[in-house]
C-alpha positions as CSV (number, residue, x, y, z in Angstrom):
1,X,-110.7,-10.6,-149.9
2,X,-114.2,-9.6,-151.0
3,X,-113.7,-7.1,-153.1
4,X,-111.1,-8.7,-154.7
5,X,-113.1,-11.9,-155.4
6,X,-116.5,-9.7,-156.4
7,X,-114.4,-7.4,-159.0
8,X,-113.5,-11.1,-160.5
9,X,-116.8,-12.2,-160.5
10,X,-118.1,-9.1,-162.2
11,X,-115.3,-9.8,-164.8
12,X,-116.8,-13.5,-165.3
13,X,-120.4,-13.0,-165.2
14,X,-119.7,-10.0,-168.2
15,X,-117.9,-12.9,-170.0
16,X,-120.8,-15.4,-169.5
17,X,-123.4,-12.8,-170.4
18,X,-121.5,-12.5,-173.8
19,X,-121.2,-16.1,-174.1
20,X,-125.2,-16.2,-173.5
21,X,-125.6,-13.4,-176.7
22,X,-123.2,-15.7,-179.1
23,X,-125.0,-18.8,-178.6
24,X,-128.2,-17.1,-178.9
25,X,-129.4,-18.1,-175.4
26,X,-132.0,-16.3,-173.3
27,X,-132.1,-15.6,-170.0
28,X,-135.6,-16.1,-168.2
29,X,-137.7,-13.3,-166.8
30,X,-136.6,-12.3,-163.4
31,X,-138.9,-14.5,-161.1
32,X,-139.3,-18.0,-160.0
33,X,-136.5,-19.1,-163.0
34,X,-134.3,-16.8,-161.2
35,X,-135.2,-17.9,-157.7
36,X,-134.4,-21.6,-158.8
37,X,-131.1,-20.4,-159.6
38,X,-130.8,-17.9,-155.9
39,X,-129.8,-21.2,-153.4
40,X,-127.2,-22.7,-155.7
41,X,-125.3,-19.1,-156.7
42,X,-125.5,-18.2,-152.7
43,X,-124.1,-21.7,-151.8
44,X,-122.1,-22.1,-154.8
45,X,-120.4,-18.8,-155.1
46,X,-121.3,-16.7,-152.6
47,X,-120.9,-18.5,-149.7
48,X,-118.4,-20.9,-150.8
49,X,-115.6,-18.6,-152.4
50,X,-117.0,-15.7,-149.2
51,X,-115.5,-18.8,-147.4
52,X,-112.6,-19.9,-149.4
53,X,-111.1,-16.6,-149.9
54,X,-111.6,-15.3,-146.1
55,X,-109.7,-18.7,-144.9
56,X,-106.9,-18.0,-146.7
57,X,-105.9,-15.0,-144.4
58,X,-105.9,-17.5,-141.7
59,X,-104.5,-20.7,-143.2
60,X,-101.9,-21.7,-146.3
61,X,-103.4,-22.5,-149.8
62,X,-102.0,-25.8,-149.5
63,X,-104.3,-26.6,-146.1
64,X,-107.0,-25.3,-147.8
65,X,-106.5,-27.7,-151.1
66,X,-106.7,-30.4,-148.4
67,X,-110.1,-29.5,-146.4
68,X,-111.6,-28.1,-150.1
69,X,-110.9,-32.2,-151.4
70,X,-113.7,-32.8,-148.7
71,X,-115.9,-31.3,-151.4
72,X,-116.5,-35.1,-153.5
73,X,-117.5,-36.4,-150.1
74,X,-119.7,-34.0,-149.7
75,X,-121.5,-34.4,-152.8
76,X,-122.1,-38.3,-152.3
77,X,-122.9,-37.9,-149.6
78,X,-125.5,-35.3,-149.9
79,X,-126.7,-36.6,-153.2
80,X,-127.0,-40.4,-151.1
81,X,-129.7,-39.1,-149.1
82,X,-131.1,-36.5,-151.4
83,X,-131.5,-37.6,-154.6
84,X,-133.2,-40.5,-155.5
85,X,-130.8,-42.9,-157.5
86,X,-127.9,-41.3,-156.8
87,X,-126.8,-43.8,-154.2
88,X,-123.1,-44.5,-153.0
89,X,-121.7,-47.9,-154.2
90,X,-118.8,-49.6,-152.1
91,X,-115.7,-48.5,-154.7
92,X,-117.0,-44.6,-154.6
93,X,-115.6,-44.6,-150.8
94,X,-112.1,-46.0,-151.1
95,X,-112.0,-43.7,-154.2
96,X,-112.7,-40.4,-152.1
97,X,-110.4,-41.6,-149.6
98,X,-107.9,-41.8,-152.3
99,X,-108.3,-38.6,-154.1
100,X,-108.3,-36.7,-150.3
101,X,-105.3,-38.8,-149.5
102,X,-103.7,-37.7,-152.8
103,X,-104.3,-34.1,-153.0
104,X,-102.6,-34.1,-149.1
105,X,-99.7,-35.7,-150.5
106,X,-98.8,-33.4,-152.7
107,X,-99.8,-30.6,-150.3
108,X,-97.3,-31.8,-147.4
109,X,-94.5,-30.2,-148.2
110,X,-96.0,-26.6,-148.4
111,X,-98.1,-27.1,-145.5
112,X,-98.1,-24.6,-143.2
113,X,-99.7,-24.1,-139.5
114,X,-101.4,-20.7,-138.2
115,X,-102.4,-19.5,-135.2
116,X,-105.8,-19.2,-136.7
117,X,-105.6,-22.9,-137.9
118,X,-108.8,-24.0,-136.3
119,X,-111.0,-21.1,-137.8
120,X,-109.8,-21.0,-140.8
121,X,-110.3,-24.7,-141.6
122,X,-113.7,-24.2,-140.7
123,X,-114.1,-21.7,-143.0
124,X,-112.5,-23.9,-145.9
125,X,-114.7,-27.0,-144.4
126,X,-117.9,-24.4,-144.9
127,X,-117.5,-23.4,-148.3
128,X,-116.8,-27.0,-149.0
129,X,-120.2,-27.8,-147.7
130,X,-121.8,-24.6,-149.2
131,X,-120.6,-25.5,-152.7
132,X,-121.6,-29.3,-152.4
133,X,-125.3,-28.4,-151.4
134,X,-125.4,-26.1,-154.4
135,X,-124.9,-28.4,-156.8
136,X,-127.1,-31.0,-155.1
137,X,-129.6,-28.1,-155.4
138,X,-129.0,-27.5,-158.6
139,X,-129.3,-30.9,-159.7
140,X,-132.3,-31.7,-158.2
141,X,-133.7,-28.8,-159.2
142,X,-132.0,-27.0,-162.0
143,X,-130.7,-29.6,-164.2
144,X,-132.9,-29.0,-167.7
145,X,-131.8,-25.9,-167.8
146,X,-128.7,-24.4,-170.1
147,X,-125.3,-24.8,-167.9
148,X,-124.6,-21.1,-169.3
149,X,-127.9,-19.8,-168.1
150,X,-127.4,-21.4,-165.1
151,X,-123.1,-20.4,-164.0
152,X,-125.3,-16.5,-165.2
153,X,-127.4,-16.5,-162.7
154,X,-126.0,-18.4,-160.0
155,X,-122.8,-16.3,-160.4
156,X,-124.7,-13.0,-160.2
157,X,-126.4,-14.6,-157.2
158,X,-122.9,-15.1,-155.5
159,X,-121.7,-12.0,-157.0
160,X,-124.1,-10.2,-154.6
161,X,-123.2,-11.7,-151.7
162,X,-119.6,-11.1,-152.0
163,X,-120.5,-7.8,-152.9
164,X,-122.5,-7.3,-149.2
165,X,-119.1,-9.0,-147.8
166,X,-117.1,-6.2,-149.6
167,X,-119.3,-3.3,-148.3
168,X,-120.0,-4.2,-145.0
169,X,-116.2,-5.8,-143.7
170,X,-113.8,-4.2,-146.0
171,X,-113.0,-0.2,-147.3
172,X,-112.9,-0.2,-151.1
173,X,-109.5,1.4,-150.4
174,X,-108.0,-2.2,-149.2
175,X,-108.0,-2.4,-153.0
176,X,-105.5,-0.5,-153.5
């Protein structure tokens, strides 16, 4: 699943970097700008979709739509205690509840159990948790700067380590 999900990442971050020459936008020097931008691309992408993607040879997509709806909660809850301000008020929980609830309603009909069930909901449950630190990380630290610039960076971040997943755990022949 690597591969696959680098090759699409190379496709998008070619995209954004032509999206960053139309609007005229710079990327910073390679140093601390681009070390800002390192935790949220490895959390955001690189672990998260590393996750996602290796999950899904374990467990159905619909499962996985379930445990990723965990992501919201995630966020509150990491933005509650990180970031000042951004604290949870009493309708925000009923809400979450509701959209979890929701997206495992219309998920329970294509449900489907694995062997590997346990594992691979961890893995889902991981990436959630990867990709909700990210943008807690980001936010707290990244927030003034361009969303373009940033999804650049961060994805060429993530691009690497699925990249390091495809070369180490997979033959570039399972491409084909």
């Amino acid at each position: 699943p690597f591969w696959s999900a680098a090759i699409r990442f190379a496709f998008a971050i070619s995209i954004l970097l032509g999206i960053v020459k139309a609007r005229r936008l710079r990327l910073p020097p390679i140093g601390r700008a681009w070390l800002i931008h390192a935790t949220p691309g490895i959390l955001m992408y690189g672990i998260s979709y590393a996750s996602v993607y290796s999950a899904e040879q374990y467990v159905s997509s619909s499962l996985t739509a379930i445990l990723f709806a965990t992501f919201p909660i995630f966020v509150a809850l990491l933005s509650h205690w990180l970031l000042p301000g951004d604290k949870i008020r009493g309708v925000a929980w009923p809400g979450m509840a509701l959209g979890l609830g929701g997206v495992a309603l219309i998920s329970w009909h294509s449900l489907e159990l694995s062997g590997d069930l346990f594992f691979g909901s961890l893995l889902v449950v991981l990436g959630s948790l990867a990709s909700a630190t990210g943008v807690v990380f980001h936010k707290r630290h990244a927030i003034k700067v361009d969303i373009v610039v940033a999804a650049t960076i961060q994805m060429i971040f993530g691009f690497f380590v699925l990249l390091l997943g495809a070369v180490v755990t997979e033959s570039f022949g399972d491409l084909l």
